[in-house]
N, CA, C and O atoms as CSV, one atom per row, in Angstrom:
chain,resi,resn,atom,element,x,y,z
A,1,UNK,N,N,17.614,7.294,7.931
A,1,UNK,CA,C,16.984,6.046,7.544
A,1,UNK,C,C,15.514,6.298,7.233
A,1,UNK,O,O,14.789,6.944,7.990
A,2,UNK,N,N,15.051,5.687,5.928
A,2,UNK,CA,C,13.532,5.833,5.612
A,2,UNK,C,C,12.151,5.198,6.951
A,2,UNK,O,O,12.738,4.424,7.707
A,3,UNK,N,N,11.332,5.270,7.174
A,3,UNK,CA,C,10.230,5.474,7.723
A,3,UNK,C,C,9.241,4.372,7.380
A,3,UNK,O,O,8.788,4.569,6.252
A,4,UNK,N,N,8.855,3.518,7.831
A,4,UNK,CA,C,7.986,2.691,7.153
A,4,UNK,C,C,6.626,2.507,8.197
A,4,UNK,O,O,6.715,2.457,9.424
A,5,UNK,N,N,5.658,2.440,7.600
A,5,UNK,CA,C,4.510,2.859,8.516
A,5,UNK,C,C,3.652,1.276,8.272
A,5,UNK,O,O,3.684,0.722,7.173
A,6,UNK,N,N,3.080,0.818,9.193
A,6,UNK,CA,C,2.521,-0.559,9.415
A,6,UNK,C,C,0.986,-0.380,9.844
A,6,UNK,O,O,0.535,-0.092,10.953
A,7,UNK,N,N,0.303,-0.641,8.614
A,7,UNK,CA,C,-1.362,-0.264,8.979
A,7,UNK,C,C,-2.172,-1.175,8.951
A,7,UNK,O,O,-2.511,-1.598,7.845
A,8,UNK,N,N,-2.778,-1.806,10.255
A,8,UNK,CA,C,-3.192,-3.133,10.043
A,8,UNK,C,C,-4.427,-3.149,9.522
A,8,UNK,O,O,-5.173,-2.420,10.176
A,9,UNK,N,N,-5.028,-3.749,8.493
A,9,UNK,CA,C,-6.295,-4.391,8.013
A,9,UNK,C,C,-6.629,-5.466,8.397
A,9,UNK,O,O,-5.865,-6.428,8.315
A,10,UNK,N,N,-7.996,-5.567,8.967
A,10,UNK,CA,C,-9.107,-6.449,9.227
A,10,UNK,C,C,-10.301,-6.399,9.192
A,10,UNK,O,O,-10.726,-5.331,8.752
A,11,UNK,N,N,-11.291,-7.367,9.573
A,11,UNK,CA,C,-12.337,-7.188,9.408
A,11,UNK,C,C,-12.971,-5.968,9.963
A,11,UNK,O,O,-12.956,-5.698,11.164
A,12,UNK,N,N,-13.622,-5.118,8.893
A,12,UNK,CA,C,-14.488,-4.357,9.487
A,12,UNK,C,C,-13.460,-3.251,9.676
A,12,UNK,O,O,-13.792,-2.118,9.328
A,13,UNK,N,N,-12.722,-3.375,9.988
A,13,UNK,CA,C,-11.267,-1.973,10.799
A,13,UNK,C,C,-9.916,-1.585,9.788
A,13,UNK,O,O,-9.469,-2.279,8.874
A,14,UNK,N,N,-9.386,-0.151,10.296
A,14,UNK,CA,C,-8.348,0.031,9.972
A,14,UNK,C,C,-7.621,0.602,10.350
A,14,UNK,O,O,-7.714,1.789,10.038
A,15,UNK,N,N,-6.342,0.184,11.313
A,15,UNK,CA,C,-5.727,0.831,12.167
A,15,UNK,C,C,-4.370,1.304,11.546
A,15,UNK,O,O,-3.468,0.519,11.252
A,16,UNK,N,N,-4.312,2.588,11.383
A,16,UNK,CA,C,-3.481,3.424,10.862
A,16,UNK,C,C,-2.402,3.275,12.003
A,16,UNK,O,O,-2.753,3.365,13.179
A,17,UNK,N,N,-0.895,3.013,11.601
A,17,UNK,CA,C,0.069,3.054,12.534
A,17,UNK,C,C,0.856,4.538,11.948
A,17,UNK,O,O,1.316,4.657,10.812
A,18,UNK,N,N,0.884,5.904,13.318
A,18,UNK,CA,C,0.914,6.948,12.767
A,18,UNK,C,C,2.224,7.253,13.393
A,18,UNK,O,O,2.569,8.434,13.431
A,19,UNK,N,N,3.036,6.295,13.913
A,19,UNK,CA,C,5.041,6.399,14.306
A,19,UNK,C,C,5.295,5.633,13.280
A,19,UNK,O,O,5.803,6.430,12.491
A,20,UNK,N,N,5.280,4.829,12.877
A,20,UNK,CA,C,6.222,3.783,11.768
A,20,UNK,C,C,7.530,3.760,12.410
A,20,UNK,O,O,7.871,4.536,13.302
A,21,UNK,N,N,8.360,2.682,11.830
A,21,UNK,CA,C,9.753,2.431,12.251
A,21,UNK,C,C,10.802,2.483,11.126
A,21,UNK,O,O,10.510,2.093,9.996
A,22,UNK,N,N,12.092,2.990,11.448
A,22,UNK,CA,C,12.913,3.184,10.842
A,22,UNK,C,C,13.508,2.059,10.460
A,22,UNK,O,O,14.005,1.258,11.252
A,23,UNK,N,N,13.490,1.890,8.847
A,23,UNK,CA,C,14.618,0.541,8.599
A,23,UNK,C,C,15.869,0.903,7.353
A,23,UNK,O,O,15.711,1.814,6.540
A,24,UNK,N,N,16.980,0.105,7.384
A,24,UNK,CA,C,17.568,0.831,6.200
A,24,UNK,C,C,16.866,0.482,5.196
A,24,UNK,O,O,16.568,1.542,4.645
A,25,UNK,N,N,16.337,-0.531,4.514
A,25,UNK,CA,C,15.916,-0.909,3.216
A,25,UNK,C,C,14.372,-1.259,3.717
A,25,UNK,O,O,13.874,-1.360,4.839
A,26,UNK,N,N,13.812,-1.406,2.295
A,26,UNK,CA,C,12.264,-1.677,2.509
A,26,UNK,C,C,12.186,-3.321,2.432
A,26,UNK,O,O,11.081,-3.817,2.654
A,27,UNK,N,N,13.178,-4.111,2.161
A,27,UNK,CA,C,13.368,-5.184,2.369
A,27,UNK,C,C,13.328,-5.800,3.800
A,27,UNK,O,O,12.647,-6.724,4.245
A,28,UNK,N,N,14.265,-5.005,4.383
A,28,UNK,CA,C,14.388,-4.910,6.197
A,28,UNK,C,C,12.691,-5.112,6.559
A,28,UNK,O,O,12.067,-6.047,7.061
A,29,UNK,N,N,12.245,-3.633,5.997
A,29,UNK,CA,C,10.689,-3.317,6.969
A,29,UNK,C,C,9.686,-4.671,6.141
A,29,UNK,O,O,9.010,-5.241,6.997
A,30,UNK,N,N,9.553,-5.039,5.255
A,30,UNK,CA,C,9.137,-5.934,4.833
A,30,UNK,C,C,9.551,-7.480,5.538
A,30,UNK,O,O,8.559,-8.100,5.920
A,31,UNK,N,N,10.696,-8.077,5.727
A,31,UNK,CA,C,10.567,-9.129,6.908
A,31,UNK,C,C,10.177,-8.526,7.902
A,31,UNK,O,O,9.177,-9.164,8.232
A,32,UNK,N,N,10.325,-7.579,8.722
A,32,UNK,CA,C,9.915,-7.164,9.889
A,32,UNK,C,C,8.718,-7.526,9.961
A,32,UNK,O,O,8.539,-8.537,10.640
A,33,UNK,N,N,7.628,-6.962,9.404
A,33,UNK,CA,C,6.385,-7.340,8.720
A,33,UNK,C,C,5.814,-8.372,9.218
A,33,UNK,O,O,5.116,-8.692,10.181
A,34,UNK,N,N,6.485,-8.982,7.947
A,34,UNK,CA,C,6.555,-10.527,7.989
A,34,UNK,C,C,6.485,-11.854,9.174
A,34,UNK,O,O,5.871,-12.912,9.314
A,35,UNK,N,N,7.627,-10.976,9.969
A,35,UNK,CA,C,7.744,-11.522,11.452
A,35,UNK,C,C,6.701,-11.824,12.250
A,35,UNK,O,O,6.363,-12.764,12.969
A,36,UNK,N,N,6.129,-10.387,11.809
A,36,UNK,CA,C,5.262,-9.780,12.989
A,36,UNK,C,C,3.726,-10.942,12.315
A,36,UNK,O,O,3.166,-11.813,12.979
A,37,UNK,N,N,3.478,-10.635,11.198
A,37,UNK,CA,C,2.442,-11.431,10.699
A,37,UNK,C,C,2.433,-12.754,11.269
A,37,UNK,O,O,1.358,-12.913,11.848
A,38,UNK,N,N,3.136,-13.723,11.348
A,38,UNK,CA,C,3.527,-14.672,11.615
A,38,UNK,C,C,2.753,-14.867,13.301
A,38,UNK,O,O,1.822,-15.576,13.681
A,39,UNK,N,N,3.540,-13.991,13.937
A,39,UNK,CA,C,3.448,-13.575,15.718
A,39,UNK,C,C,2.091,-13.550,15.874
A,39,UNK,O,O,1.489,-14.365,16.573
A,40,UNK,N,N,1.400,-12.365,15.059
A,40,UNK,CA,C,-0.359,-11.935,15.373
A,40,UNK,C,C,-0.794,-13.246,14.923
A,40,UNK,O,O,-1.144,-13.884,15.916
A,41,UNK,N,N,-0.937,-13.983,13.768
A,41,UNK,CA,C,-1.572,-15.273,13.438
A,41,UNK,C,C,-1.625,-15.972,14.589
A,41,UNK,O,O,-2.708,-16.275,15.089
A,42,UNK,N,N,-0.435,-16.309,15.146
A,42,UNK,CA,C,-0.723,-17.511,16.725
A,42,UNK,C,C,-1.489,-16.494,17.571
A,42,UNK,O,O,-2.519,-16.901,18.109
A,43,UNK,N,N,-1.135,-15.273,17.752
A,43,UNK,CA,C,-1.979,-14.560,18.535
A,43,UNK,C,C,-3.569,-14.577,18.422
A,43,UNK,O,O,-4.337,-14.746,19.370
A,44,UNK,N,N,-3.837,-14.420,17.417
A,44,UNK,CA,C,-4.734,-14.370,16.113
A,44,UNK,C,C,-5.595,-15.745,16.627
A,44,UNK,O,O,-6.553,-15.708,17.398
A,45,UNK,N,N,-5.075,-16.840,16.072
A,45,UNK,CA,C,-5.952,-18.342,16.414
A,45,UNK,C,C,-5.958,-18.795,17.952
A,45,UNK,O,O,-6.779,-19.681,18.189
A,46,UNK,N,N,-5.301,-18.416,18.889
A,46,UNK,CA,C,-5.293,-18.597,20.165
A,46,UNK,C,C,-6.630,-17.817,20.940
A,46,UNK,O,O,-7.169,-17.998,22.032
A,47,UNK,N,N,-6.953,-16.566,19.464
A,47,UNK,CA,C,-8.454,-16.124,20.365
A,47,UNK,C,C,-9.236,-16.434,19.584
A,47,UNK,O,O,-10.141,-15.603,19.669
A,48,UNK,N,N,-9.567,-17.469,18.502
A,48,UNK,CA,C,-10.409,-17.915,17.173
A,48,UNK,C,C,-10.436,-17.107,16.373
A,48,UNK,O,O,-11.270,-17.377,15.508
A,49,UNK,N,N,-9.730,-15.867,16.149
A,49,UNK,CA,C,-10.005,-14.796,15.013
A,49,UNK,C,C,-9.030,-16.040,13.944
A,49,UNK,O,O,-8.097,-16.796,14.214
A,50,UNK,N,N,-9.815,-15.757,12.656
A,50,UNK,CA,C,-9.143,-16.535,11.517
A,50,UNK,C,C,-8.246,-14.931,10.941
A,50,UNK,O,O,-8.563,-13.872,10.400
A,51,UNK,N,N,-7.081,-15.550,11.432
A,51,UNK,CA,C,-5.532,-14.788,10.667
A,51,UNK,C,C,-5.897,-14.438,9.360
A,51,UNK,O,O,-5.803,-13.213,9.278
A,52,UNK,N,N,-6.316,-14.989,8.160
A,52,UNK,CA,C,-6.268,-14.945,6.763
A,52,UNK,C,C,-7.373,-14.108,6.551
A,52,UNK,O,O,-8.136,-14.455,5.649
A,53,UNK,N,N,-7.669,-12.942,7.263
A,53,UNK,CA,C,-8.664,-11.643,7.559
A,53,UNK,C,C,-7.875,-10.716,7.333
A,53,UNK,O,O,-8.235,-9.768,6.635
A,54,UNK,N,N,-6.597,-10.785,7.884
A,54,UNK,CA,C,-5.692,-9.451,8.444
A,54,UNK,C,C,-4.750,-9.465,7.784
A,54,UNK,O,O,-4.196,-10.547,7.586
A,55,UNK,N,N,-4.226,-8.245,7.199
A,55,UNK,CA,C,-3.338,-8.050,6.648
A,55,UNK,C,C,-2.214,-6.677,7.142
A,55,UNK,O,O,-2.610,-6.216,8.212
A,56,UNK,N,N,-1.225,-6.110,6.734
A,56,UNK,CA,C,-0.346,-5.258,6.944
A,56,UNK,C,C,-0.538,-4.367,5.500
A,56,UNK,O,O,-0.247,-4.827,4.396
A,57,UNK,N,N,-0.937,-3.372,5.667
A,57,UNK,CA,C,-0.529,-2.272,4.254
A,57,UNK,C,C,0.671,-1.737,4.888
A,57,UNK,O,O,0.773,-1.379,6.062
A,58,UNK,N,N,1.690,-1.720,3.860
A,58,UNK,CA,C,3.103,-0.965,4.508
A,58,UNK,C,C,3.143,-0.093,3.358
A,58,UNK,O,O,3.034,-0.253,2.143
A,59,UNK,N,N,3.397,1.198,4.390
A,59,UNK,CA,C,3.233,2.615,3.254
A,59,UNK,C,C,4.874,3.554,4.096
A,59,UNK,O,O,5.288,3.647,5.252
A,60,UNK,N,N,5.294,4.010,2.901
A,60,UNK,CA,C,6.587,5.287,3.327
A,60,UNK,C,C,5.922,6.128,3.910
A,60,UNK,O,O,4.747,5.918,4.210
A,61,UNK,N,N,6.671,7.461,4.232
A,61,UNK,CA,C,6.764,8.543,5.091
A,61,UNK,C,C,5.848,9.512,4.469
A,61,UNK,O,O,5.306,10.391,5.139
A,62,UNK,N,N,5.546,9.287,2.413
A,62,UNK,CA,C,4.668,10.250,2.341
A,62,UNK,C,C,3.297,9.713,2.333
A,62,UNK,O,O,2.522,10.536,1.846
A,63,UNK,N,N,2.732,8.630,2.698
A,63,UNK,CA,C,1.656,7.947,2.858
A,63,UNK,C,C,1.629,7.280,1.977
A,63,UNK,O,O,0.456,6.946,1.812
A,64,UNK,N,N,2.630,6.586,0.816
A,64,UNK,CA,C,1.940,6.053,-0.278
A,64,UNK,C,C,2.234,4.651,0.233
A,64,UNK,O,O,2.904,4.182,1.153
A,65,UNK,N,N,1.517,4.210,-0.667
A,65,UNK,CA,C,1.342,2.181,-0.246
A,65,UNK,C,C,2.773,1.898,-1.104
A,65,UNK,O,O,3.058,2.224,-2.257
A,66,UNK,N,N,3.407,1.305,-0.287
A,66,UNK,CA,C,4.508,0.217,-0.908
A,66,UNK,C,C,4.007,-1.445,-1.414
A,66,UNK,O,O,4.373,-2.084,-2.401
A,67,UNK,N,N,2.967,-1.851,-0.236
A,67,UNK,CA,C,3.331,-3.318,-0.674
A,67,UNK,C,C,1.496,-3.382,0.503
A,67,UNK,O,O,0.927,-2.446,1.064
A,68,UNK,N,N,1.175,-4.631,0.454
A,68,UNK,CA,C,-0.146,-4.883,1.426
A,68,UNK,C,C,0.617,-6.572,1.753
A,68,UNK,O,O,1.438,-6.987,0.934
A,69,UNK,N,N,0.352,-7.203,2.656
A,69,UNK,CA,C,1.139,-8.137,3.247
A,69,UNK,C,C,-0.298,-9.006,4.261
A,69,UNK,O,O,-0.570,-8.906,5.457
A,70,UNK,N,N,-0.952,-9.809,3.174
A,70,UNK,CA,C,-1.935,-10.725,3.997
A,70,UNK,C,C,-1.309,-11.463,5.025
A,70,UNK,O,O,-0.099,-11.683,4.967
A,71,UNK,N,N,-1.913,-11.813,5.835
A,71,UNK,CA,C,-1.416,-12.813,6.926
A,71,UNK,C,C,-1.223,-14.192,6.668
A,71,UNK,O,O,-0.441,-14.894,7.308
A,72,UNK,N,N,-2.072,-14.660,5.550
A,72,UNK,CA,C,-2.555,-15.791,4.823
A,72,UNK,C,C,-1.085,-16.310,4.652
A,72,UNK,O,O,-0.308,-15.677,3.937
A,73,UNK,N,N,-0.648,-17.579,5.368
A,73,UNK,CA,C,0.558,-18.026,5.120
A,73,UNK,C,C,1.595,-17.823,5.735
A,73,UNK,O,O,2.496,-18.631,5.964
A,74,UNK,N,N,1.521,-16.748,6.032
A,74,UNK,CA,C,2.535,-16.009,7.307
A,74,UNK,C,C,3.041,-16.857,8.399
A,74,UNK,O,O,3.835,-16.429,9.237
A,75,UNK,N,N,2.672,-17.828,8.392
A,75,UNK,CA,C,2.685,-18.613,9.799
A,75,UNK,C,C,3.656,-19.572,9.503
A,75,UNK,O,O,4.416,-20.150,10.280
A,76,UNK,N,N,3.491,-19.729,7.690
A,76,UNK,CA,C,4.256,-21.382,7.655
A,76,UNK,C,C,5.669,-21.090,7.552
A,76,UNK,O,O,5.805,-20.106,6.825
A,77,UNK,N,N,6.581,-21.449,7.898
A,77,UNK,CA,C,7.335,-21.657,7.866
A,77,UNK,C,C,8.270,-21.548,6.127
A,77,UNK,O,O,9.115,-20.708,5.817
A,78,UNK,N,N,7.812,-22.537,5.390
A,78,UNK,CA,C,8.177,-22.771,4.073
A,78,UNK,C,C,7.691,-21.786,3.410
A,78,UNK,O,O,8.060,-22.132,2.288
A,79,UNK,N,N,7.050,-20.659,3.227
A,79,UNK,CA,C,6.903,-19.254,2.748
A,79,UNK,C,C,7.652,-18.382,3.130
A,79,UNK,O,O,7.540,-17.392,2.407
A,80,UNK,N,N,8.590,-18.216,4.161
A,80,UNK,CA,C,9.354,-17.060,4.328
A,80,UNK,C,C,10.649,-17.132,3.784
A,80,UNK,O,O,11.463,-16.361,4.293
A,81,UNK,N,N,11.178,-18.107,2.577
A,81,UNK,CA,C,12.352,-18.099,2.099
A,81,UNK,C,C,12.668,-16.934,1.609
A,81,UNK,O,O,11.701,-16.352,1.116
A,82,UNK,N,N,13.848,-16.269,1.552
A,82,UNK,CA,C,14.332,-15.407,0.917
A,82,UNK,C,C,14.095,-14.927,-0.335
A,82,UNK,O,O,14.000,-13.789,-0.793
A,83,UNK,N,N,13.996,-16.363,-0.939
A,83,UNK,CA,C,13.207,-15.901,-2.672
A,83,UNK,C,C,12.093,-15.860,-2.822
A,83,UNK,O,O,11.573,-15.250,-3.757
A,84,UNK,N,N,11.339,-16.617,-1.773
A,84,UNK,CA,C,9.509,-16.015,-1.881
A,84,UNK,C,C,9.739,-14.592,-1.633
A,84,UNK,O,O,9.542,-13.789,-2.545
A,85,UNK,N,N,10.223,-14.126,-0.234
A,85,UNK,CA,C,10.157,-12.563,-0.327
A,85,UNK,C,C,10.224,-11.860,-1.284
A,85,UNK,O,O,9.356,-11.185,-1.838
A,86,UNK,N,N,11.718,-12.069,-1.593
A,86,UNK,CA,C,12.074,-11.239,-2.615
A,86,UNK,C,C,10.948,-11.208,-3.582
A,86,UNK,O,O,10.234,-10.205,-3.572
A,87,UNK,N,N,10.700,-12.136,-4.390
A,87,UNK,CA,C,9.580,-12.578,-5.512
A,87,UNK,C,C,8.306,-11.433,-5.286
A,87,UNK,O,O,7.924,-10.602,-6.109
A,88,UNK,N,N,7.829,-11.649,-4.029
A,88,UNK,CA,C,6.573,-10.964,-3.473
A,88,UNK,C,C,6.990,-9.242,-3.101
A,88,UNK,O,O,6.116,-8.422,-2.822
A,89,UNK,N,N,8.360,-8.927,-3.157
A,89,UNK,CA,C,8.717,-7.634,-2.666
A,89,UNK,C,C,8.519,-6.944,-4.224
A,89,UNK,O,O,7.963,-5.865,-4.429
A,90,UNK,N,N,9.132,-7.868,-5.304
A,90,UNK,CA,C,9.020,-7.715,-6.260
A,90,UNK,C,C,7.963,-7.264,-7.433
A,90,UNK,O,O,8.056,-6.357,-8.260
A,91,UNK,N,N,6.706,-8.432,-7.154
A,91,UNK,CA,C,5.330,-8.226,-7.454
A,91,UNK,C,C,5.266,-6.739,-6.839
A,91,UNK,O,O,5.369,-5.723,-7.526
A,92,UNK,N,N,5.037,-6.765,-5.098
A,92,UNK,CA,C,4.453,-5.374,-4.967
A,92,UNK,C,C,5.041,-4.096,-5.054
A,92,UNK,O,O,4.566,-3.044,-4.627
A,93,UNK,N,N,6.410,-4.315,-5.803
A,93,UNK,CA,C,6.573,-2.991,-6.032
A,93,UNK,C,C,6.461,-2.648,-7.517
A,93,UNK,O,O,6.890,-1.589,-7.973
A,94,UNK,N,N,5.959,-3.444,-8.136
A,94,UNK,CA,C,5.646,-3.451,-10.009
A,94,UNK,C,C,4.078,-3.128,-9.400
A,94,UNK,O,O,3.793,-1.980,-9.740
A,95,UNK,N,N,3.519,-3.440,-9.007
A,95,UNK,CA,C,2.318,-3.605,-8.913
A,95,UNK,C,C,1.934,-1.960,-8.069
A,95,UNK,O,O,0.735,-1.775,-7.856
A,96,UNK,N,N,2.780,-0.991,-7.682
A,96,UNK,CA,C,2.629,0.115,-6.542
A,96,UNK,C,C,3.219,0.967,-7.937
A,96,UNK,O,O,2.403,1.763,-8.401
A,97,UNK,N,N,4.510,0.882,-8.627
A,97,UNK,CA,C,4.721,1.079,-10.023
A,97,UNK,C,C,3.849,1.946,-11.091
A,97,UNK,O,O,3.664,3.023,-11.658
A,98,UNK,N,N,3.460,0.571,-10.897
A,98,UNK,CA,C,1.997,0.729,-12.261
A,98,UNK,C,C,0.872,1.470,-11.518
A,98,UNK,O,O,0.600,2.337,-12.348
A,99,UNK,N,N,0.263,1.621,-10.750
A,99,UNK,CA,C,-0.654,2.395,-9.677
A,99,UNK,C,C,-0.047,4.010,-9.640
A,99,UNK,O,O,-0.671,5.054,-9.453
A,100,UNK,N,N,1.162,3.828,-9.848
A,100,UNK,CA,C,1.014,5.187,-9.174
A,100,UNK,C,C,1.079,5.729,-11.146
A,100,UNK,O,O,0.461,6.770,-11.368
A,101,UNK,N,N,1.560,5.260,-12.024
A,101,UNK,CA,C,1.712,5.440,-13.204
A,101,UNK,C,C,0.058,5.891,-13.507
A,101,UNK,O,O,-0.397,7.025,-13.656
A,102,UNK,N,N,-0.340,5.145,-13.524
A,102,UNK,CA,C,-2.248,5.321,-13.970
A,102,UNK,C,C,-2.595,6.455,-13.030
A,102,UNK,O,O,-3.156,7.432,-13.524
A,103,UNK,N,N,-2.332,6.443,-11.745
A,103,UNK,CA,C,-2.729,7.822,-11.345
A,103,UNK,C,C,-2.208,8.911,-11.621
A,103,UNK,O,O,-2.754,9.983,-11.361
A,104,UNK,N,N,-0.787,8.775,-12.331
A,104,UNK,CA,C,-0.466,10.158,-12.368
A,104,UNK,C,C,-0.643,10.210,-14.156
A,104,UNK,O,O,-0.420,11.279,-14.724
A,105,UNK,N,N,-0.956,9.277,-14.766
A,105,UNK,CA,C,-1.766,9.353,-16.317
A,105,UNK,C,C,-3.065,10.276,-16.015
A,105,UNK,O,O,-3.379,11.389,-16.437
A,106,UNK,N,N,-3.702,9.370,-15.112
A,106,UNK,CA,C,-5.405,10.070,-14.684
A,106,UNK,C,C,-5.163,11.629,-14.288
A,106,UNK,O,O,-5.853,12.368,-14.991
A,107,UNK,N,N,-4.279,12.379,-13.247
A,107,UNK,CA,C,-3.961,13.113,-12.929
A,107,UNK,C,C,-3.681,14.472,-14.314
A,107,UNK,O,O,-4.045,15.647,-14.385
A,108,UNK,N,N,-2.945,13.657,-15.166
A,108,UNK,CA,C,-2.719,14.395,-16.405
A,108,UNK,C,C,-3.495,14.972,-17.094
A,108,UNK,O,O,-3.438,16.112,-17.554
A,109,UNK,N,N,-4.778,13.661,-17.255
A,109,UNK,CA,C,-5.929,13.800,-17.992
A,109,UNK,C,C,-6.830,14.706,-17.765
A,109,UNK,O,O,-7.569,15.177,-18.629
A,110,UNK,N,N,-6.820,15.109,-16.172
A,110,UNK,CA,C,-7.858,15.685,-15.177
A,110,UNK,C,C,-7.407,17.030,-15.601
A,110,UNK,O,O,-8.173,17.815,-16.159
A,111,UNK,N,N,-5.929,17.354,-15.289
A,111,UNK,CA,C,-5.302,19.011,-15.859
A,111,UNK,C,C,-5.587,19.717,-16.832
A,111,UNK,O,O,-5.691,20.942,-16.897
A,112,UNK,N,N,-5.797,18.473,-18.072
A,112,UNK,CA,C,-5.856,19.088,-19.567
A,112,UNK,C,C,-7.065,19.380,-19.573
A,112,UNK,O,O,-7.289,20.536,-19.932
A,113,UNK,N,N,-8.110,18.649,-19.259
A,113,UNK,CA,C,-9.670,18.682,-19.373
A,113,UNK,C,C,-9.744,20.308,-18.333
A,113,UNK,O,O,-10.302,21.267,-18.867
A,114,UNK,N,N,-9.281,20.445,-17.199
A,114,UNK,CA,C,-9.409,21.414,-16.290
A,114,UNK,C,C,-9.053,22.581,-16.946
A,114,UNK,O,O,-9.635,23.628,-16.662
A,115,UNK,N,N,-7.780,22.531,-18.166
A,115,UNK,CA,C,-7.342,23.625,-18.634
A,115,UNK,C,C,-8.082,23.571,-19.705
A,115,UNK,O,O,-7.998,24.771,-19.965
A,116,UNK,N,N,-8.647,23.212,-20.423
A,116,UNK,CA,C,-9.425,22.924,-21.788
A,116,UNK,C,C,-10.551,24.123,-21.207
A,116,UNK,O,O,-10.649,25.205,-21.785
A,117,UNK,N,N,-11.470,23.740,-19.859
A,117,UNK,CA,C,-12.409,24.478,-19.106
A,117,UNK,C,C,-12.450,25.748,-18.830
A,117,UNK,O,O,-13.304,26.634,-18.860
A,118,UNK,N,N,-10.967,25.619,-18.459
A,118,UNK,CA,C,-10.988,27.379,-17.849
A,118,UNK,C,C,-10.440,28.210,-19.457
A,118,UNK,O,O,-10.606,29.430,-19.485
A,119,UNK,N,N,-9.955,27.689,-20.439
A,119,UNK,CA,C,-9.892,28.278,-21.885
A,119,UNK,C,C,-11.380,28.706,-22.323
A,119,UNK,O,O,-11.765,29.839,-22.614
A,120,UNK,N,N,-12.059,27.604,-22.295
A,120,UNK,CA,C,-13.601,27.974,-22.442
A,120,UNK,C,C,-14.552,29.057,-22.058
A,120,UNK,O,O,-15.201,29.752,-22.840
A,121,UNK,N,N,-14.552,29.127,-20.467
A,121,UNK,CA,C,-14.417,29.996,-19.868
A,121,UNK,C,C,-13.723,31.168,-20.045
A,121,UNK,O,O,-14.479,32.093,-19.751
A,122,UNK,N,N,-12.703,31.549,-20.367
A,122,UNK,CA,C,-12.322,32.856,-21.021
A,122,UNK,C,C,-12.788,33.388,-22.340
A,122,UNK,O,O,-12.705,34.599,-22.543
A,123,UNK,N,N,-13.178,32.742,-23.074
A,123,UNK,CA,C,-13.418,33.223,-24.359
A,123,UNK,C,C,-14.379,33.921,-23.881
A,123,UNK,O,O,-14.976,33.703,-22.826
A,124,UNK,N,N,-14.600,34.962,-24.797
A,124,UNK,CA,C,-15.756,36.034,-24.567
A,124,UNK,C,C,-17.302,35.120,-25.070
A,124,UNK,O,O,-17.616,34.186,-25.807
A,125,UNK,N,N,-17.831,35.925,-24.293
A,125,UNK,CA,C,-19.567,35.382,-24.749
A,125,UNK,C,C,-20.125,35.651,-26.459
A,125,UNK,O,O,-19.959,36.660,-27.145
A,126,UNK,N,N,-20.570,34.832,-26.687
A,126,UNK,CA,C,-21.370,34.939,-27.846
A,126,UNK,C,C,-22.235,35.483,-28.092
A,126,UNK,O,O,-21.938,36.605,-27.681
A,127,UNK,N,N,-23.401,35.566,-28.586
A,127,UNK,CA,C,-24.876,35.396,-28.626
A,127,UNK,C,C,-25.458,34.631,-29.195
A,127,UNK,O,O,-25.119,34.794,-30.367
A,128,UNK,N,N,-26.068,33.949,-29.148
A,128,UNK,CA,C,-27.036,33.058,-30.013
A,128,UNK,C,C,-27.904,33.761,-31.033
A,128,UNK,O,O,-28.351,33.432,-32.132
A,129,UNK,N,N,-27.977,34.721,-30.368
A,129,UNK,CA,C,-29.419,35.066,-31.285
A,129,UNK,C,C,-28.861,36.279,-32.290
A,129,UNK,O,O,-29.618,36.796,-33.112
């Protein structure tokens, strides 16, 4: 079963969760999440911290970000329908998609320019004069 790692964001902090929990689908670890968001918010306003600070980055086993999961809302009730999820599982995985697409465009760009360099670098010296 895949690995899903739960890293909480807040003010000022960032607490890297470095066990993560096993779920079958990222759907699973995503309500889980969810749950939990919900839980810290009452936790959350019971000590005056305003909830809509904190969020969940949920990243796989090789560190990459799947999805970020504000707290903002988490609480109500009428946001956790099945098709908001889905909808929002949806967004963030088009949205993690396209991110990793541009980085590995940028990545491309960085190689050719790097190999363009070290071609340069080989050619024999000139002289100017």
């Amino acid at each position: 079963m895949p690995r899903f790692f739960f890293h909480l964001a807040s003010p000022g902090e960032y607490s890297r969760d470095d066990t993560g929990t096993e779920f079958a689908t990222f759907y699973d670890a995503y309500l889980d999440a969810h749950r939990a968001a919900a839980d810290m918010s009452c936790d959350l306003l019971s000590q005056s911290a305003d909830p809509n600070r904190y969020s969940f980055v949920i990243s796989d086993g090789e560190g990459h970000t799947l999805a970020e999961l504000p707290f903002v809302g988490a609480s109500r009730r009428g946001d956790s329908s099945g098709r908001e999820i889905r909808a929002r599982i949806a967004r963030s995985m088009a949205d993690a998609r396209r991110l990793r697409a541009e980085v590995k465009a940028e990545s491309c760009k960085a190689h050719a320019a790097l190999a363009e360099i070290r071609a340069l670098l080989a050619r024999p010296a000139t002289s100017a004069f």
